[in-house]
C-alpha positions as CSV (number, residue, x, y, z in Angstrom):
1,X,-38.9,0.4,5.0
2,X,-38.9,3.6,2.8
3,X,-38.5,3.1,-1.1
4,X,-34.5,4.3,-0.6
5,X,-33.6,1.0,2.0
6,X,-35.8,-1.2,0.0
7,X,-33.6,-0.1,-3.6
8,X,-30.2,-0.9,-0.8
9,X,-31.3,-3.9,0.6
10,X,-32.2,-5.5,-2.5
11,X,-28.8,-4.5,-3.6
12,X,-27.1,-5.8,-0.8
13,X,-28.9,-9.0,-1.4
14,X,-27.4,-9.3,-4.8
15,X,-24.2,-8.8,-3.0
16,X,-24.6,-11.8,-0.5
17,X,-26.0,-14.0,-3.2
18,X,-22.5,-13.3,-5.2
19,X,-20.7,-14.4,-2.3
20,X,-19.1,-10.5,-1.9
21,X,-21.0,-9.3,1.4
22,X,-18.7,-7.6,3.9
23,X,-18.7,-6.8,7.4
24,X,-16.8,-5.0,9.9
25,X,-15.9,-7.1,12.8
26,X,-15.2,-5.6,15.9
27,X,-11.4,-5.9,17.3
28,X,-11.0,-5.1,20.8
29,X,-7.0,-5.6,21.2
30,X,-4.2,-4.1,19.5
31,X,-2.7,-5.0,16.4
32,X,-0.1,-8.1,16.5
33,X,0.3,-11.6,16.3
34,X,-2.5,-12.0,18.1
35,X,-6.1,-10.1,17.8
36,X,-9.4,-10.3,20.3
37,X,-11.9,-10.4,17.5
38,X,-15.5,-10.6,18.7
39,X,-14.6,-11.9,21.8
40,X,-12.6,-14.4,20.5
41,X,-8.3,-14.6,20.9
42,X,-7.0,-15.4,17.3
43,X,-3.6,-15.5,15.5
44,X,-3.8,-12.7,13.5
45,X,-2.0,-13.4,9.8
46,X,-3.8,-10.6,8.4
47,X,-2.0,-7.4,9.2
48,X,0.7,-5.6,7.0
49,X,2.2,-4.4,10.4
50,X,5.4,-6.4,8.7
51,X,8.3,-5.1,11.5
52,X,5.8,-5.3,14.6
53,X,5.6,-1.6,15.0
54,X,2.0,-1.0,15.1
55,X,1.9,-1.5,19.1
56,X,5.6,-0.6,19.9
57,X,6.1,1.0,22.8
58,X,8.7,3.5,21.0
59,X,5.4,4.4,18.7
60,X,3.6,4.7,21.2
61,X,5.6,6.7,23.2
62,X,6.3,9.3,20.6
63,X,2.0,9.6,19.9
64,X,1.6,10.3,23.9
65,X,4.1,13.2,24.1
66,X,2.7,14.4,21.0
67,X,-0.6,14.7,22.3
68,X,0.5,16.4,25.4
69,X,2.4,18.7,23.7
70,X,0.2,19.5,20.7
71,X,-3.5,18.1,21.5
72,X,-5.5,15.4,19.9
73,X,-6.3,17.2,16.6
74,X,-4.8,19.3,14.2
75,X,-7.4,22.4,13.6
76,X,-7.1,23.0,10.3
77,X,-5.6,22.3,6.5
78,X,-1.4,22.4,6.9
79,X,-1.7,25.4,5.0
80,X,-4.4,27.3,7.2
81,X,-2.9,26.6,10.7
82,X,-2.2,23.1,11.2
83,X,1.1,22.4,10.0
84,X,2.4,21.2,13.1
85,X,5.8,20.3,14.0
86,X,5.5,16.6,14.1
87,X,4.3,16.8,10.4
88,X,7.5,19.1,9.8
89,X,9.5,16.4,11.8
90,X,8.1,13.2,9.8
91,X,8.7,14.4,6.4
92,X,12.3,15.4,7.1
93,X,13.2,11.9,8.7
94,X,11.1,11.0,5.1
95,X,13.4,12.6,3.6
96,X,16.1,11.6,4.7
97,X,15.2,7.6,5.1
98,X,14.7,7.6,1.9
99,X,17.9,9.5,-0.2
100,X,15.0,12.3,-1.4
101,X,15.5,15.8,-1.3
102,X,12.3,16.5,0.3
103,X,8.7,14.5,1.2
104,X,5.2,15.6,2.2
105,X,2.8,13.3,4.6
106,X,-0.9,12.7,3.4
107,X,-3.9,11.6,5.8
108,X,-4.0,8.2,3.9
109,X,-2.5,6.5,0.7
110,X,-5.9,6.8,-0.9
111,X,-5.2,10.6,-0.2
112,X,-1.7,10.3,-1.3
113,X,-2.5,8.7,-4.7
114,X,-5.6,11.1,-5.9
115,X,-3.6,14.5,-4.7
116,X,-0.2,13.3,-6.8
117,X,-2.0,11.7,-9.9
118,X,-4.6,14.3,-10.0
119,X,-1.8,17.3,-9.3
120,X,0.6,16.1,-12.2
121,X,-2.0,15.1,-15.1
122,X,-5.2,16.6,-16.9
123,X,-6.9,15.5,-19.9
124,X,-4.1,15.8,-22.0
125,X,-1.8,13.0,-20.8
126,X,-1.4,9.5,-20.7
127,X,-1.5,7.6,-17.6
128,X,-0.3,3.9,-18.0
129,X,-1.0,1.7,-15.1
130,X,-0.3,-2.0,-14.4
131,X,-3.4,-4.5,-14.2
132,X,-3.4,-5.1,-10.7
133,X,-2.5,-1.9,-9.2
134,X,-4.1,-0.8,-6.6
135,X,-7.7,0.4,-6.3
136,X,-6.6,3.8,-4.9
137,X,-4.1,4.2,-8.4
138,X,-6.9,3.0,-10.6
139,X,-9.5,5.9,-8.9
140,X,-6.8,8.6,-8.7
141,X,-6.6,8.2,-12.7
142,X,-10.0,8.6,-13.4
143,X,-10.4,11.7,-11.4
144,X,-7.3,13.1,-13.0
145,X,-8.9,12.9,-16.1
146,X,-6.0,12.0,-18.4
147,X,-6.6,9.0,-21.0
148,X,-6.1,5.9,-18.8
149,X,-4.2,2.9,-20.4
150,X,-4.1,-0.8,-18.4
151,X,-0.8,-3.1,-19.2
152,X,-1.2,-6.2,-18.3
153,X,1.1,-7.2,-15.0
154,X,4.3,-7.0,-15.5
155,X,3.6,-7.1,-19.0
156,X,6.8,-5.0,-20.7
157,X,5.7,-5.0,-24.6
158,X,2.0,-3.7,-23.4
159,X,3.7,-1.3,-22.0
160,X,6.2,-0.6,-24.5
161,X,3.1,-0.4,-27.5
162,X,1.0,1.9,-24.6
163,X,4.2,4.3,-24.6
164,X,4.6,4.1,-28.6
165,X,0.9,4.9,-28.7
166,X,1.4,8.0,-26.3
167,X,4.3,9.5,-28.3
168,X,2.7,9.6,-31.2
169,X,-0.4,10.9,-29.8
170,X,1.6,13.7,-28.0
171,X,3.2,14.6,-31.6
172,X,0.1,15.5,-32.4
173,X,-0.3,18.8,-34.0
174,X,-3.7,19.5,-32.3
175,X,-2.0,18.5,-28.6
176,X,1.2,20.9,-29.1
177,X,-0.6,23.6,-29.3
178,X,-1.3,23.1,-25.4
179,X,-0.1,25.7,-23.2
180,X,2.3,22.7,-22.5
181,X,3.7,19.6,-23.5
182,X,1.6,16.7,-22.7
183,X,3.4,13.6,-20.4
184,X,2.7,9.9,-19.8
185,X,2.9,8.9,-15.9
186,X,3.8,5.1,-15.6
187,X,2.5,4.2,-12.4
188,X,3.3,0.5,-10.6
189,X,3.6,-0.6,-7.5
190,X,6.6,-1.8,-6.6
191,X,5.7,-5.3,-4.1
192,X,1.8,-5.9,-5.1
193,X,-0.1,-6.1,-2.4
194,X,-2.4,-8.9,-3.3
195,X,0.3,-11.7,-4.4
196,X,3.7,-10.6,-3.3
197,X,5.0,-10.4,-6.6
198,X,7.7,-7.9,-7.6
199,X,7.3,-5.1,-10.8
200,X,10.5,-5.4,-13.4
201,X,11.5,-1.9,-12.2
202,X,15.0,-2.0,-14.3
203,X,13.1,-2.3,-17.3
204,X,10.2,0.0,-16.9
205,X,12.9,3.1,-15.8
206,X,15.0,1.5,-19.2
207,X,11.3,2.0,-20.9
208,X,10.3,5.6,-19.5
209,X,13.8,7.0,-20.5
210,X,13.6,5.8,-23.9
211,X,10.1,7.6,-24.4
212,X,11.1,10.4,-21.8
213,X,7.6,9.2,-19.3
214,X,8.1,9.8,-16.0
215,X,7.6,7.1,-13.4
216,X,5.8,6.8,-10.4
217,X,5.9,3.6,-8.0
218,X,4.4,2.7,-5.2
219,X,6.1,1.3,-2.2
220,X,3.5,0.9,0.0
221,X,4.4,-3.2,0.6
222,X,8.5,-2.8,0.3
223,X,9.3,-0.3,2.7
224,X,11.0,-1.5,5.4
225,X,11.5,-4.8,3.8
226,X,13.9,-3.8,0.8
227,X,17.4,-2.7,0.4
228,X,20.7,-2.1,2.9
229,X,18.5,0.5,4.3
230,X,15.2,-0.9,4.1
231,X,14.0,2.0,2.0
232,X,12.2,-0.3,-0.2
233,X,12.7,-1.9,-3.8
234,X,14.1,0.9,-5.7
235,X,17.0,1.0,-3.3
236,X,17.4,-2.3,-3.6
237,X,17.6,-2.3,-7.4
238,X,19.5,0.6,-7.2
239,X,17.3,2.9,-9.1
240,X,15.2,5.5,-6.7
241,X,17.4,8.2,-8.0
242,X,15.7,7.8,-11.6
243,X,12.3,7.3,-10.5
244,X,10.7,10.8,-10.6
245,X,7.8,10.1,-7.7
246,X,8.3,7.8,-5.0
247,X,5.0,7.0,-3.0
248,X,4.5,5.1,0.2
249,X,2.7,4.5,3.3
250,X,3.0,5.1,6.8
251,X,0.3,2.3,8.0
252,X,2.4,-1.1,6.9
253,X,6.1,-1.5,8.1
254,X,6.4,1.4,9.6
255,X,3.4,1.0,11.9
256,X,1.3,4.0,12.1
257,X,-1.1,5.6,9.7
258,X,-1.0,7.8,6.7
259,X,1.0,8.0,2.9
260,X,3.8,10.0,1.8
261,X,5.5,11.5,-1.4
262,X,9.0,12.0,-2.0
263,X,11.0,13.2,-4.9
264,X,12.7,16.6,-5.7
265,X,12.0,19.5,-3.8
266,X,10.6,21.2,-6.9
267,X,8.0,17.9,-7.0
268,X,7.1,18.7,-3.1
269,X,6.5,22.4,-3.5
270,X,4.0,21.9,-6.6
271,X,2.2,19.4,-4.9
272,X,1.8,21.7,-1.7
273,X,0.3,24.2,-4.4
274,X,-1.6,21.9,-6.7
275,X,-2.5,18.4,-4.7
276,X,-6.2,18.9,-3.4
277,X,-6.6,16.0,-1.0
278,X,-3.3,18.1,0.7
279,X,-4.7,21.4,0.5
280,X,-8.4,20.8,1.9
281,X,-7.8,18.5,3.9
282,X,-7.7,18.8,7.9
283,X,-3.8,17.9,8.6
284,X,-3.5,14.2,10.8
285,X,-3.6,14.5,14.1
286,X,0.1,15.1,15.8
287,X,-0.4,11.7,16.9
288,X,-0.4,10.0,14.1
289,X,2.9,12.1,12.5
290,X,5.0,11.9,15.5
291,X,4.8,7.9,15.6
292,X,4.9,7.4,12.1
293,X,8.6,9.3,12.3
294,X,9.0,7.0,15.2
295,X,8.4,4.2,13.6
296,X,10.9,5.4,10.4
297,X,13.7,5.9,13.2
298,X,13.0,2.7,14.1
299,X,13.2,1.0,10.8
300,X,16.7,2.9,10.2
301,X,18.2,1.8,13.1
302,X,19.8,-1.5,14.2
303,X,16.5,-2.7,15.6
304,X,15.0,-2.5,12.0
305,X,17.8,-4.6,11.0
306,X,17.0,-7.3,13.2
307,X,12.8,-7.3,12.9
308,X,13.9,-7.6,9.2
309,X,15.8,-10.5,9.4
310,X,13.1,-12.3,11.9
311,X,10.4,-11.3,9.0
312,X,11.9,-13.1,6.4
313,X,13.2,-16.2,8.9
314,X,9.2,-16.4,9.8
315,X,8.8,-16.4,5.3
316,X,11.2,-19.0,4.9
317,X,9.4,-21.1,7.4
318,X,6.4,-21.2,6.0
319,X,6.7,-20.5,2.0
320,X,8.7,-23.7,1.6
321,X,5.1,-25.4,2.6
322,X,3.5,-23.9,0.5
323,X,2.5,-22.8,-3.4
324,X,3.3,-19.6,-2.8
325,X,6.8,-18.4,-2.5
326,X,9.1,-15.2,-1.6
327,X,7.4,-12.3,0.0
328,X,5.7,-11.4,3.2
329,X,2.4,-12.0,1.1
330,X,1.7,-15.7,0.7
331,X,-1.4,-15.8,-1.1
332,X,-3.6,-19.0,-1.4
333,X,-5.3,-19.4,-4.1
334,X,-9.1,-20.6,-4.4
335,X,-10.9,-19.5,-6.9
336,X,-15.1,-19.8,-6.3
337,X,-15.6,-16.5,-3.6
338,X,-18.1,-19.0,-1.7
339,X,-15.6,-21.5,-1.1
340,X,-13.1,-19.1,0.0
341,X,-15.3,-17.6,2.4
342,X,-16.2,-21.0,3.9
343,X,-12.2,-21.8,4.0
344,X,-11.2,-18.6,5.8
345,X,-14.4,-19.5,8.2
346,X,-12.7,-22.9,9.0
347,X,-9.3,-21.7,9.8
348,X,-11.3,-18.6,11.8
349,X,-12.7,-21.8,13.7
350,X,-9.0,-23.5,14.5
351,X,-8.4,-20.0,15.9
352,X,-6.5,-18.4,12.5
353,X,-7.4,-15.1,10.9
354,X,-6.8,-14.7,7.7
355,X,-8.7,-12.5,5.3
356,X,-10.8,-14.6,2.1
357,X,-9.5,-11.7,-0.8
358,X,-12.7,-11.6,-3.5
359,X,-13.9,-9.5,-6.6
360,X,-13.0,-6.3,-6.8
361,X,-10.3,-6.5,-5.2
362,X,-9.2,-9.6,-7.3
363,X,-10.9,-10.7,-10.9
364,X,-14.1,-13.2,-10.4
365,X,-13.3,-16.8,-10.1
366,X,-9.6,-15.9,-8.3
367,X,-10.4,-15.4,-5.0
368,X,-7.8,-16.6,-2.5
369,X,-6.3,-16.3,1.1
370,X,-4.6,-13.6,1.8
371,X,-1.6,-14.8,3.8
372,X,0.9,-12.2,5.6
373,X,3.9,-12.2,7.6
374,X,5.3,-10.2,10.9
375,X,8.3,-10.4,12.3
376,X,6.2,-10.6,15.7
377,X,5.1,-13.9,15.0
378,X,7.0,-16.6,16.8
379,X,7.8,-20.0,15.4
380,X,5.2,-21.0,17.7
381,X,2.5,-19.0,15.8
382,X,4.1,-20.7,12.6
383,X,3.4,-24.0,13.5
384,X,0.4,-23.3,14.6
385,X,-0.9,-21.7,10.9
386,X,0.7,-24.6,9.3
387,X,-0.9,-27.6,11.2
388,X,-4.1,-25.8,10.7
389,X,-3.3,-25.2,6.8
390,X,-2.5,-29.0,6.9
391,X,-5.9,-29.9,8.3
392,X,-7.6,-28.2,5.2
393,X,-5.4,-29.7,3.2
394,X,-3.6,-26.0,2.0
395,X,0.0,-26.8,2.9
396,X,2.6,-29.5,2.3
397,X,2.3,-32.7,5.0
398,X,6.0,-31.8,5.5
């Protein structure tokens, strides 16, 4: 072993001895209720595939005649040669699913985050983020540069003193003599996509009006699951017309792969010219584009409707044994990463996937289960996670 792998495995060992070592492991089945994982058949309560798309035969009828028609990849960057008609096709249906006057498909939320963020702001802005937003947010505000300020979640007065502190700091003498005006971006995500929980969005719009910030939130866990139409929480709050960028993805409910943006037209054209991760980036495959507008048909339509309702029957069923209430996510708390691992082995054992959720992606000391939801799962499957949650002594006797 050279000096380099000797550094890497020491490092690694640090890892392991923290009780944060990761590993792939090896699906060989399609995503749904239930996985083949190593060899092994397992309910699978890990997925964000909320509606059951992922492996719909509607999905993955409309990647097949893509491919046929228009290959397996895309060739170049959308604005060399491979803006292809299912990317055309998906940002219109975008559009219109969600009440915007226009949308633009990224390979991947990461992708979707650091193009916006890093499109909108530079070192002379303000970027005000939640706590627990999401790793890809937290990255895409570094790059941009702009001074970064962290609210604590759901925290309204941190946020109210982060936005008094950026309008005075914008009045400053020295930052108005910038070729232009200098803005605050509130960022949040809408469901959060470790604990369920739901952002105050009536009040932070109420806050970025009063201190003229603009707003960007993330719908990544809402869409589909949200509102008359299922466009997410700001239609269901009734507010997606005052919220100036409206992100997503096209990997959870709607059961295919890749993020989106959609706002004004004037918001979509600027981020064609100015978001990097869109501009040099090779465009998705057709594949991927034609059955993530599949899957936003789907969600529009009378079918959506109904995997919907069977979602949050499946919820019901099991959040009223347990701590955790509401949402498709039904996390578990631990605490001590070790113990969580050795929990998420057990239930692994009794033939349950789910995920243990440790530092970073939570503080250290709160690592927990993290529990999701399809509307694929049968009552069957529910019964099954809850005698096994009983056994370990993580759900109610009754």
């Amino acid at each position: 072993m050279n000096a380099f792998d000797e550094e890497l495995s020491s490092r690694l060992q640090e890892i392991r001895q923290q009780g944060l070592y990761r590993q792939l492991r090896r699906v060989d089945s399609p995503q749904g209720p239930r996985l083949v994982m190593e060899g092994k058949t397992c309910l699978n309560f890990s997925s964000n595939d909320y509606l059951g798309l992922a492996n719909d035969p509607a999905l993955r009828a409309a990647a097949t005649e893509a491919v046929l028609k228009f290959g397996a990849g895309a060739g170049a960057s959308r604005l060399i040669s491979g803006s292809l008609g299912p990317h055309h096709e998906l940002e219109e249906a975008l559009a219109s699913f969600k009440g915007a006057e226009a949308a633009l498909a990224f390979s991947s939320g990461y992708a979707t985050a650091s193009g916006a963020i890093c499109a909108l702001l530079d070192s002379n802005d303000v970027i005000a983020v939640d706590k627990l937003i999401h790793a890809c947010i937290v990255d895409a505000a570094r790059l941009s540069g702009a001074k970064l300020r962290v609210f604590g979640h759901n925290n309204l007065n941190d946020l109210e003193k982060i936005l008094r502190w950026a309008d005075r700091r914008h009045a400053s003498p020295s930052l108005s003599q910038s070729n232009r005006r200098p803005r605050t971006l509130i960022v949040t995500e809408s469901i959060f996509s470790v604990d369920g929980d739901q952002a105050p969005l009536r009040d932070m719009v109420r806050l970025k009006e009063q201190f003229g910030a603009w707003l960007m939130v993330d719908e990544a866990h809402a869409t589909g699951l949200y509102g008359k139409f299922r466009r997410g929480l700001a239609e269901e709050c009734a507010l997606a017309q005052q919220i100036e960028v409206q992100m997503g993805t096209l990997g959870k409910a709607l059961g295919a792969a890749g993020g989106y943006i959609c706002g004004s037209r004037q918001l979509i054209d600027f981020l064609i010219n100015r978001a990097r991760s869109f501009i040099f980036s090779t465009a998705p495959v057709p594949a991927a584009a034609a059955a993530a507008a599949a899957g936003v048909r789907l969600v529009e339509s009378k079918t959506g409707e109904e995997r919907r309702n069977l979602l949050w029957a499946n919820v019901a069923a099991l959040s009223r044994h347990l701590e955790s209430k509401g949402g498709a996510i039904l996390p578990i708390m631990i605490g001590q990463e070790g113990k969580a691992m050795q929990i998420a082995g057990a239930l692994l054992n009794r033939g349950i996937f789910i995920p243990a959720v440790r530092f970073p992606t939570v503080a250290h000391g709160q690592a927990r289960l993290r529990l999701t939801v399809s509307a694929a799962h049968s009552r069957a499957d529910v019964e099954q996670l809850l005698a096994a949650l009983r056994s370990l002594n993580l759900a109610a006797q009754s």
